[in-house]
PyMOL CGO cylinders between C-alpha atoms (Angstrom):
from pymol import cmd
from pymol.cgo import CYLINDER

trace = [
    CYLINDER, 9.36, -24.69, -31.12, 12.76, -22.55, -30.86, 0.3, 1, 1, 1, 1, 1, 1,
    CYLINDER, 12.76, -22.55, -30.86, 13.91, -22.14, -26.89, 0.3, 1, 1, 1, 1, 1, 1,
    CYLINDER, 13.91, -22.14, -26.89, 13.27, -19.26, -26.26, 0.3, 1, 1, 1, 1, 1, 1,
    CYLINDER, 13.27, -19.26, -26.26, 9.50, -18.65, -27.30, 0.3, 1, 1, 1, 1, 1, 1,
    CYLINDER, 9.50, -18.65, -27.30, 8.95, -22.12, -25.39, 0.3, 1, 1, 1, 1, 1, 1,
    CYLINDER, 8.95, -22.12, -25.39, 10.41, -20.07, -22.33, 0.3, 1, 1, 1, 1, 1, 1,
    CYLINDER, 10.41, -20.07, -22.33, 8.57, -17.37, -23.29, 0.3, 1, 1, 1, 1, 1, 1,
    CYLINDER, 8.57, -17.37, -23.29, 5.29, -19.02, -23.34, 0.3, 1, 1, 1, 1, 1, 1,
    CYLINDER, 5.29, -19.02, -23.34, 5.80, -20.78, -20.02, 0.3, 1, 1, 1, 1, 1, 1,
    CYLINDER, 5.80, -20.78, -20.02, 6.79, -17.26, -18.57, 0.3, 1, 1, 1, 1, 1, 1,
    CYLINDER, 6.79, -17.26, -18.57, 3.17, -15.67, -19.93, 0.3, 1, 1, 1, 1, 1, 1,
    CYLINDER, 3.17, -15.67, -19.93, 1.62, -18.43, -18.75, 0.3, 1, 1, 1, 1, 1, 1,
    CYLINDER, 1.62, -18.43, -18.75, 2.94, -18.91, -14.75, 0.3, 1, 1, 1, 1, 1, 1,
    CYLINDER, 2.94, -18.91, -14.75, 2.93, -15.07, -15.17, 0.3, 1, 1, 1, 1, 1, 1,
    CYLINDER, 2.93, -15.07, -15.17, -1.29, -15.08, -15.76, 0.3, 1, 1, 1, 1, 1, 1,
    CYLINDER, -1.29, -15.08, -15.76, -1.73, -17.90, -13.02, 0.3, 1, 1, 1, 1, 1, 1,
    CYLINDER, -1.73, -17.90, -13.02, 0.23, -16.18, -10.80, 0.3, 1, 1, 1, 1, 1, 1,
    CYLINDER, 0.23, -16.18, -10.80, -2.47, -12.70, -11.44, 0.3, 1, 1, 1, 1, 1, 1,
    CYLINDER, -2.47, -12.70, -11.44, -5.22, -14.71, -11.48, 0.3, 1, 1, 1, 1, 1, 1,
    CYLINDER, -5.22, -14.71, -11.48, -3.62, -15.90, -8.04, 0.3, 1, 1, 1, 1, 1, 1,
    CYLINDER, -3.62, -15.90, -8.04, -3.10, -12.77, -6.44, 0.3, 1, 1, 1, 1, 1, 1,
    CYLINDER, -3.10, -12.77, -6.44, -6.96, -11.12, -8.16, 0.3, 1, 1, 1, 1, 1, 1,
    CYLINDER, -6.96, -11.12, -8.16, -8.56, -14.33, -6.13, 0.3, 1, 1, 1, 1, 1, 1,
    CYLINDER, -8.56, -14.33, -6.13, -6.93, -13.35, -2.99, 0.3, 1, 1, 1, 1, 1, 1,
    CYLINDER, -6.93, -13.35, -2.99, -7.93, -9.80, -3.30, 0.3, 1, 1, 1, 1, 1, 1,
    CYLINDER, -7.93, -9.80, -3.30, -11.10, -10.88, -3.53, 0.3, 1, 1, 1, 1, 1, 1,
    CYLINDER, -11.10, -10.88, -3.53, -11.29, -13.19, -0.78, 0.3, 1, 1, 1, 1, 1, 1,
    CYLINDER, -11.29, -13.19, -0.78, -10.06, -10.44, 1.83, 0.3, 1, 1, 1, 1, 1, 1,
    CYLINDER, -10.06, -10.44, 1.83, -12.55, -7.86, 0.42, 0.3, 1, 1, 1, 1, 1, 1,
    CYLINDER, -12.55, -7.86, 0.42, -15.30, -10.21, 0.57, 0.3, 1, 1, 1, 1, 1, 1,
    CYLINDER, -15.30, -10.21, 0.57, -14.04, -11.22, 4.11, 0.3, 1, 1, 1, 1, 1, 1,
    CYLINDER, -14.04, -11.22, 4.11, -14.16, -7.70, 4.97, 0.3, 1, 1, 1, 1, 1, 1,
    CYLINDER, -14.16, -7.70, 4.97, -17.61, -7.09, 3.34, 0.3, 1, 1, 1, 1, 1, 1,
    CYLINDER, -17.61, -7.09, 3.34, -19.18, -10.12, 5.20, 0.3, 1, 1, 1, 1, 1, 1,
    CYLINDER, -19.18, -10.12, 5.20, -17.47, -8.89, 8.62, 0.3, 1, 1, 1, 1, 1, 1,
    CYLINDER, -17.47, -8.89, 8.62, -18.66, -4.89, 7.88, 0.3, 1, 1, 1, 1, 1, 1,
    CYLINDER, -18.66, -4.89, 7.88, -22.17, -6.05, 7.56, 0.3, 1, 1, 1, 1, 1, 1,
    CYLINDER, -22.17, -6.05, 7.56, -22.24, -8.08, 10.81, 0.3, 1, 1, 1, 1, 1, 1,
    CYLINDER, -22.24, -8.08, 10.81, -20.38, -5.38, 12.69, 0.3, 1, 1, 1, 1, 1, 1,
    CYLINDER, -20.38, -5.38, 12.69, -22.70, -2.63, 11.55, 0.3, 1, 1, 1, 1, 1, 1,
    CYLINDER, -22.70, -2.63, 11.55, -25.76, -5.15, 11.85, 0.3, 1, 1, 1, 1, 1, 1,
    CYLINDER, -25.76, -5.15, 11.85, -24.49, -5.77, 15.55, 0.3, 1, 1, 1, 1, 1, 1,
    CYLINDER, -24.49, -5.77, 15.55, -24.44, -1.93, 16.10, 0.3, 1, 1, 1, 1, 1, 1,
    CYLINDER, -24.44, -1.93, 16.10, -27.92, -0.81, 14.94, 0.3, 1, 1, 1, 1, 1, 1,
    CYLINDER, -27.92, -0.81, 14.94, -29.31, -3.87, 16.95, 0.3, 1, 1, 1, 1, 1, 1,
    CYLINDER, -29.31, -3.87, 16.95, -27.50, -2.87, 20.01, 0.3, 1, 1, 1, 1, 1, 1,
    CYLINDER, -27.50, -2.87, 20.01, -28.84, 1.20, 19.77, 0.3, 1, 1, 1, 1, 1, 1,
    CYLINDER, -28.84, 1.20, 19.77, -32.06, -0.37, 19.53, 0.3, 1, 1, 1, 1, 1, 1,
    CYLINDER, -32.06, -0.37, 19.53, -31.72, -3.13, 22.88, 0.3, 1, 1, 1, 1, 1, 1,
    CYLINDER, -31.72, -3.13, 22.88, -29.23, -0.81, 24.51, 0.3, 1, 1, 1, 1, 1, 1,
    CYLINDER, -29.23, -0.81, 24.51, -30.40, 3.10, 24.82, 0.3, 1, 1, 1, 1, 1, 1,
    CYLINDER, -30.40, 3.10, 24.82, -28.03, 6.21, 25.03, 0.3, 1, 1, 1, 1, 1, 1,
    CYLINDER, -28.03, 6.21, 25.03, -28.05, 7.62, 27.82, 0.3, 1, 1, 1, 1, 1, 1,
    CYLINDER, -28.05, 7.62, 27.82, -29.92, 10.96, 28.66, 0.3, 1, 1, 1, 1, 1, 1,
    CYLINDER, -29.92, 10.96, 28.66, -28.13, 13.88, 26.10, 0.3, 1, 1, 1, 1, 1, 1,
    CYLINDER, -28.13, 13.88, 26.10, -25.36, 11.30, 24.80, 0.3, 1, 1, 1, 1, 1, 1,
    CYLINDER, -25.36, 11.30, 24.80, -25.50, 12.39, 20.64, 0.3, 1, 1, 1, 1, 1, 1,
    CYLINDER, -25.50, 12.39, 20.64, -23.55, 9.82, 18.69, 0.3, 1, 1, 1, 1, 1, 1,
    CYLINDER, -23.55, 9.82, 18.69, -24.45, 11.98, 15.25, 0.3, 1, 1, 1, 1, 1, 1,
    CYLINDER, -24.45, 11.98, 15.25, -20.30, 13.09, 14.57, 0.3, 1, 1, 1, 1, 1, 1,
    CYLINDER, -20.30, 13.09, 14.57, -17.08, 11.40, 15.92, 0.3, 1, 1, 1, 1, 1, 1,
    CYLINDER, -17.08, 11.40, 15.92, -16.97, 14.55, 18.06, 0.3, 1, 1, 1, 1, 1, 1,
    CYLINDER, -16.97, 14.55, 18.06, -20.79, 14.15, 19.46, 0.3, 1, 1, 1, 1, 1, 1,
    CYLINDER, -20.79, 14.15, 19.46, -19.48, 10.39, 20.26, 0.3, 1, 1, 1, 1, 1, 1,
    CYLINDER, -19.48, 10.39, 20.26, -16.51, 11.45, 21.88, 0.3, 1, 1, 1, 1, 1, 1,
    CYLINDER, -16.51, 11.45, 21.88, -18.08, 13.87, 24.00, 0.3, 1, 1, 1, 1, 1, 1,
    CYLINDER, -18.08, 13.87, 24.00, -21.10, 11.29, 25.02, 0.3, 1, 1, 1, 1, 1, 1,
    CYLINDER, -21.10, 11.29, 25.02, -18.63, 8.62, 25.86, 0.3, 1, 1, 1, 1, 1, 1,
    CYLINDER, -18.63, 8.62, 25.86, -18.60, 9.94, 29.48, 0.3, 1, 1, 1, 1, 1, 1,
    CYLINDER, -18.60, 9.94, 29.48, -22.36, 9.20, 29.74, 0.3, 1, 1, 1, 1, 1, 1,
    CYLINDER, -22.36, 9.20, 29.74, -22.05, 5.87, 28.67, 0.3, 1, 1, 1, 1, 1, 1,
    CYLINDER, -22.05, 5.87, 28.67, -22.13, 2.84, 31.25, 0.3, 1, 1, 1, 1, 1, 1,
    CYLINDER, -22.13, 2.84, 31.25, -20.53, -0.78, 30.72, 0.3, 1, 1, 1, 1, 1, 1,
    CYLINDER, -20.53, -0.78, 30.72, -23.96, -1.76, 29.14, 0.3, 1, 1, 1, 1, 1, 1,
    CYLINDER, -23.96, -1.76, 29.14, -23.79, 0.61, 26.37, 0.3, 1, 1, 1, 1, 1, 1,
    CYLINDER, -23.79, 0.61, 26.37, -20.35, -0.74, 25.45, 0.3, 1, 1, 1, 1, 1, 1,
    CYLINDER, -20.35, -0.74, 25.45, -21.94, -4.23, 25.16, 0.3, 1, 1, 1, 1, 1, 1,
    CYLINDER, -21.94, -4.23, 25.16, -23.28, -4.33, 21.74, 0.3, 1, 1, 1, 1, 1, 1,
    CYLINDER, -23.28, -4.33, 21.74, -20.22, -2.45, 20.27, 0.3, 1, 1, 1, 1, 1, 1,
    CYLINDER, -20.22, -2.45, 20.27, -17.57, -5.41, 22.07, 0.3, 1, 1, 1, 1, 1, 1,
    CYLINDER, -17.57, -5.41, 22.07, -19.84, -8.04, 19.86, 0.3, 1, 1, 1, 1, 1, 1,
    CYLINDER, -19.84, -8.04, 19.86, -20.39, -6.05, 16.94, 0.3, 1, 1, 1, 1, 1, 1,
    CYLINDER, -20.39, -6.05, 16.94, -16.24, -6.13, 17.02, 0.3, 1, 1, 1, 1, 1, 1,
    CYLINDER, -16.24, -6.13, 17.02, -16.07, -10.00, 18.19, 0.3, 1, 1, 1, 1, 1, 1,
    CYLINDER, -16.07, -10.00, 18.19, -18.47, -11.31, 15.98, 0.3, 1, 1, 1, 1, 1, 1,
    CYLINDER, -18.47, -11.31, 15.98, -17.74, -8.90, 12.47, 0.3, 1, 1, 1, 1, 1, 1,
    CYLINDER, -17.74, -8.90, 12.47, -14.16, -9.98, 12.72, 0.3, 1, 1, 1, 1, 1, 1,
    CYLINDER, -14.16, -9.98, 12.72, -15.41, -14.00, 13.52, 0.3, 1, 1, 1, 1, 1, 1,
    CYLINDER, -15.41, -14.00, 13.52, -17.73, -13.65, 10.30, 0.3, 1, 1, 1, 1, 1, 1,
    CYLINDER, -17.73, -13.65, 10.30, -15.24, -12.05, 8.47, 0.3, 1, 1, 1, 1, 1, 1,
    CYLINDER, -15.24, -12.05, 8.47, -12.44, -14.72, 8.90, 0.3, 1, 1, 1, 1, 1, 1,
    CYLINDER, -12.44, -14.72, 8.90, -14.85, -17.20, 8.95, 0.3, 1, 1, 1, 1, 1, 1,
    CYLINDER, -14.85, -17.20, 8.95, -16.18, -16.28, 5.69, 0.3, 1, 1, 1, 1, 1, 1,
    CYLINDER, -16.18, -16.28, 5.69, -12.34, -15.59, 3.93, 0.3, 1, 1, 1, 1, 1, 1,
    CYLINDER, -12.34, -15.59, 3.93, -10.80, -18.79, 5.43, 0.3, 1, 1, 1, 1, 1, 1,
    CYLINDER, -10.80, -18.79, 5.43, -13.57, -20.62, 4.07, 0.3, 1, 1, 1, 1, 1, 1,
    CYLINDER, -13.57, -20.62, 4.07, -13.32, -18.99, 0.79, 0.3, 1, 1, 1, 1, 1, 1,
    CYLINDER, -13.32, -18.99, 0.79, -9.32, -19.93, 0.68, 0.3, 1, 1, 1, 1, 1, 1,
    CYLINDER, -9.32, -19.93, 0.68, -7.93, -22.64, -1.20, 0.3, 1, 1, 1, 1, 1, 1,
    CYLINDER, -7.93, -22.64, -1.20, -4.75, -22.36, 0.65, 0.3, 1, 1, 1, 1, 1, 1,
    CYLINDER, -4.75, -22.36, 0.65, -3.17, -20.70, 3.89, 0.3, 1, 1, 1, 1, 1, 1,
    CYLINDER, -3.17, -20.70, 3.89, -6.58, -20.08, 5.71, 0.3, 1, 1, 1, 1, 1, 1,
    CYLINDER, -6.58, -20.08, 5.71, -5.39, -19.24, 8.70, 0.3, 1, 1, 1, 1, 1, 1,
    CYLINDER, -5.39, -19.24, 8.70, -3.59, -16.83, 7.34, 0.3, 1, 1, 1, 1, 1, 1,
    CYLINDER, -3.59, -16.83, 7.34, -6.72, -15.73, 5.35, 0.3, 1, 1, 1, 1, 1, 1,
    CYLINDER, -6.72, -15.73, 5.35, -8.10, -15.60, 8.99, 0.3, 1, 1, 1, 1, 1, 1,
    CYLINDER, -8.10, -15.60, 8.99, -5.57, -13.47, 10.62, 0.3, 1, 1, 1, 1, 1, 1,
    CYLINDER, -5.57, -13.47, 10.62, -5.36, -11.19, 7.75, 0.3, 1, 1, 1, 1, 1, 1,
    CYLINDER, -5.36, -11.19, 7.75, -8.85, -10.17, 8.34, 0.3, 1, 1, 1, 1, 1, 1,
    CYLINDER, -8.85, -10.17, 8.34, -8.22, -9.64, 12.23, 0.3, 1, 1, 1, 1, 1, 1,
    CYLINDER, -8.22, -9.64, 12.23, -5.78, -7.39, 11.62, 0.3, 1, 1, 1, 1, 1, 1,
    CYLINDER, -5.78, -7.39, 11.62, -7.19, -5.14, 9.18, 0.3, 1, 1, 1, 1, 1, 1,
    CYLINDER, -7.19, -5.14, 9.18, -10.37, -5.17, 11.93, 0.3, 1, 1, 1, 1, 1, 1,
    CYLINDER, -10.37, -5.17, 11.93, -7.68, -4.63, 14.58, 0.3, 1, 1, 1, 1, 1, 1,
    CYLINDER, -7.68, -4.63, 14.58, -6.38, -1.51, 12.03, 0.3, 1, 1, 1, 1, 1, 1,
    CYLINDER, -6.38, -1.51, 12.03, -10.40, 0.10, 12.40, 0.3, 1, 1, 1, 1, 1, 1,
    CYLINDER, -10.40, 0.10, 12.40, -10.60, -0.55, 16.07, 0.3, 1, 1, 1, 1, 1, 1,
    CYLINDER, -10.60, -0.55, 16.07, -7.21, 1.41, 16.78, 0.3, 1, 1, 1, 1, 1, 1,
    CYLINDER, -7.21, 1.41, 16.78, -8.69, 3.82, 14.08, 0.3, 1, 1, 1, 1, 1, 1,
    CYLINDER, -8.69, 3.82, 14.08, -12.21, 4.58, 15.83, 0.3, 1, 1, 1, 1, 1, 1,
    CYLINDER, -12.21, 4.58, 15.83, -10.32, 4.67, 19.68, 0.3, 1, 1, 1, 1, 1, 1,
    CYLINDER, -10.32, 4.67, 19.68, -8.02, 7.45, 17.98, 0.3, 1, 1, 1, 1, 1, 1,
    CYLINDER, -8.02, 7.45, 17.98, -11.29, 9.36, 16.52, 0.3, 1, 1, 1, 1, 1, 1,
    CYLINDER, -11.29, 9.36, 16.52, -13.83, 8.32, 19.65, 0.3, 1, 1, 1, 1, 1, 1,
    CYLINDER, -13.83, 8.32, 19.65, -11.85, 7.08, 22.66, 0.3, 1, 1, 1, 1, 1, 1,
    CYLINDER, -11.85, 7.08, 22.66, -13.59, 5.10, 25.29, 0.3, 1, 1, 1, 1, 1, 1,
    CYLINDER, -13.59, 5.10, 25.29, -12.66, 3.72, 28.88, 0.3, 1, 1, 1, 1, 1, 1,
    CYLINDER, -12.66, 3.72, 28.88, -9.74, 2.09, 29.05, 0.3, 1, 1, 1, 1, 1, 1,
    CYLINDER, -9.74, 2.09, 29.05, -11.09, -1.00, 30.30, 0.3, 1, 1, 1, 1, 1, 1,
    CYLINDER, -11.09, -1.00, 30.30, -13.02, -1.16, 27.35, 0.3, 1, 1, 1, 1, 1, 1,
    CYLINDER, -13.02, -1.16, 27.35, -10.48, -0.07, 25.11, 0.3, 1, 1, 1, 1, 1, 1,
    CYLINDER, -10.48, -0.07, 25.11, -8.11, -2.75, 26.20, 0.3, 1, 1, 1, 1, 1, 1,
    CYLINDER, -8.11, -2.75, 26.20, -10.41, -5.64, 26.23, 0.3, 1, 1, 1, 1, 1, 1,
    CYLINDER, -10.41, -5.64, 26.23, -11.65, -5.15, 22.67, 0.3, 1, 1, 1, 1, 1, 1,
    CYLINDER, -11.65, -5.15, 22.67, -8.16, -4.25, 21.36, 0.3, 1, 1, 1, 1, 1, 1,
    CYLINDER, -8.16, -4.25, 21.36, -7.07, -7.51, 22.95, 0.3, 1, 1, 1, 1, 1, 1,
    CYLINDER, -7.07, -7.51, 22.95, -10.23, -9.82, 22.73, 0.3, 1, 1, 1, 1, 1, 1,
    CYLINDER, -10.23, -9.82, 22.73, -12.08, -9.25, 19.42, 0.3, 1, 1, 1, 1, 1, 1,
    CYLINDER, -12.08, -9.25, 19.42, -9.82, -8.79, 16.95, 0.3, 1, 1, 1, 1, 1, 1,
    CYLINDER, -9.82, -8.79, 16.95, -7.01, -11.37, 16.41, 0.3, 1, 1, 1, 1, 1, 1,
    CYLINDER, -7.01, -11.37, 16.41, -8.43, -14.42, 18.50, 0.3, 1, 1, 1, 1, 1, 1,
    CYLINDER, -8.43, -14.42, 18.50, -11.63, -14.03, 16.66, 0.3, 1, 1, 1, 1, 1, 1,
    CYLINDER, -11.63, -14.03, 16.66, -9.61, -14.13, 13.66, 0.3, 1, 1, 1, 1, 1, 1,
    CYLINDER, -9.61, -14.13, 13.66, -7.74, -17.00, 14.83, 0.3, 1, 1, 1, 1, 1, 1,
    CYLINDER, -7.74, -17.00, 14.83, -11.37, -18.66, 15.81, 0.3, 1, 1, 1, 1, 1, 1,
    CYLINDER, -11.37, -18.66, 15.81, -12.59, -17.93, 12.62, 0.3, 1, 1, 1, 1, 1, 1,
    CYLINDER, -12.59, -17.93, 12.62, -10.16, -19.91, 10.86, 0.3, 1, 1, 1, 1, 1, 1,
    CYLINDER, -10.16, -19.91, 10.86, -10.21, -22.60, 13.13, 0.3, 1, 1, 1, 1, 1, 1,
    CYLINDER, -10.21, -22.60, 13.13, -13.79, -23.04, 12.89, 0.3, 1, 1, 1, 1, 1, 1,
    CYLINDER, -13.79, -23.04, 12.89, -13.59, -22.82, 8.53, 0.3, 1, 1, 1, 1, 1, 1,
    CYLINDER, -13.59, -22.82, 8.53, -11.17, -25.07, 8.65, 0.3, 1, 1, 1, 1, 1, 1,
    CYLINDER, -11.17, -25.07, 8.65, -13.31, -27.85, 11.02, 0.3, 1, 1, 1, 1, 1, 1,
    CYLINDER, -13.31, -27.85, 11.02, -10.15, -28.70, 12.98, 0.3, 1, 1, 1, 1, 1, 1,
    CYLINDER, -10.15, -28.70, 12.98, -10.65, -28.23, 16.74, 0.3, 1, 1, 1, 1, 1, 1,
    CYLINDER, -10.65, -28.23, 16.74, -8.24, -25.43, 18.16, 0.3, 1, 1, 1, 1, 1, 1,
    CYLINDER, -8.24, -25.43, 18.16, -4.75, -26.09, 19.36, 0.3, 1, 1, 1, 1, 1, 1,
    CYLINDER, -4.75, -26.09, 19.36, -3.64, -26.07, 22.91, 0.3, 1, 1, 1, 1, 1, 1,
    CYLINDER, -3.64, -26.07, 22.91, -0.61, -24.71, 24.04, 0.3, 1, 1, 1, 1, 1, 1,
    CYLINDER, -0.61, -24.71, 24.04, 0.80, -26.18, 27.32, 0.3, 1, 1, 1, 1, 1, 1,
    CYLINDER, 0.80, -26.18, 27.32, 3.61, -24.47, 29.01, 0.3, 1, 1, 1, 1, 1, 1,
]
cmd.load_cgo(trace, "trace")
């Protein structure tokens, strides 16, 4: 076989593995995402069934929850911190496990695009800050991070300082 259509044929063929690459990782991240959307909104309706509003709180719009968040107490923000937590653990969990390679970063990945929602529905809904801050900070990227730990059976590194 002449040169060139050997090089050619190697080209088409790193050039399909490579796709088929990148279409498996697309997949893994939306099905992370999936798996973490279903817990989150699972988590949610639970928690409006445990957890009442409170007298005339409507959560029907973003602009009925923004205007209710006033008449909300710690406990009503309980449900919504694990909904978070635990959509963004699932989620990670479920792509780092799914990951042939780099699942951690698999892991993260998903953390951060739940991170990108959270900032999104404090933008469109608000909140306390206390509450703002500690899901922001607390059930986003370390649940990613535990997430991947956890797929990847490996107990979690310390860091001493």
């Amino acid at each position: 076989m002449p040169p060139l259509v050997s090089h050619s044929l190697t080209s088409l063929v790193e050039s399909s593995l490579s796709m088929k690459t990148i279409a498996k990782n697309v997949l893994i991240v939306i099905v992370g995402f999936i798996a973490g959307s279903v817990v989150n909104l699972g988590l949610i309706n639970i928690g409006m069934a445990v957890v009442p509003l409170p007298e005339g709180a409507e959560v029907i719009t973003m602009e009925d929850v923004r205007e209710s968040m006033k008449l909300f107490t710690p406990v009503n923000f309980i449900f919504p911190f694990l909904a978070h937590a635990l959509g963004t653990l699932s989620g990670a969990f479920v792509a780092a496990k799914l990951a042939s390679k780099h699942q951690m970063k698999f892991a993260i990945g998903i953390g951060v695009l739940f991170l990108l929602g959270g900032l999104t529905m404090v933008f469109m809904c608000g909140g306390p800050v206390w509450f703002i801050a500690s899901d922001l900070l607390l059930a986003y990227i370390p649940m990613g991070y535990l997430g991947g730990t956890l797929a990847s059976g490996k107990k979690p590194q310390t860091v001493t300082v």
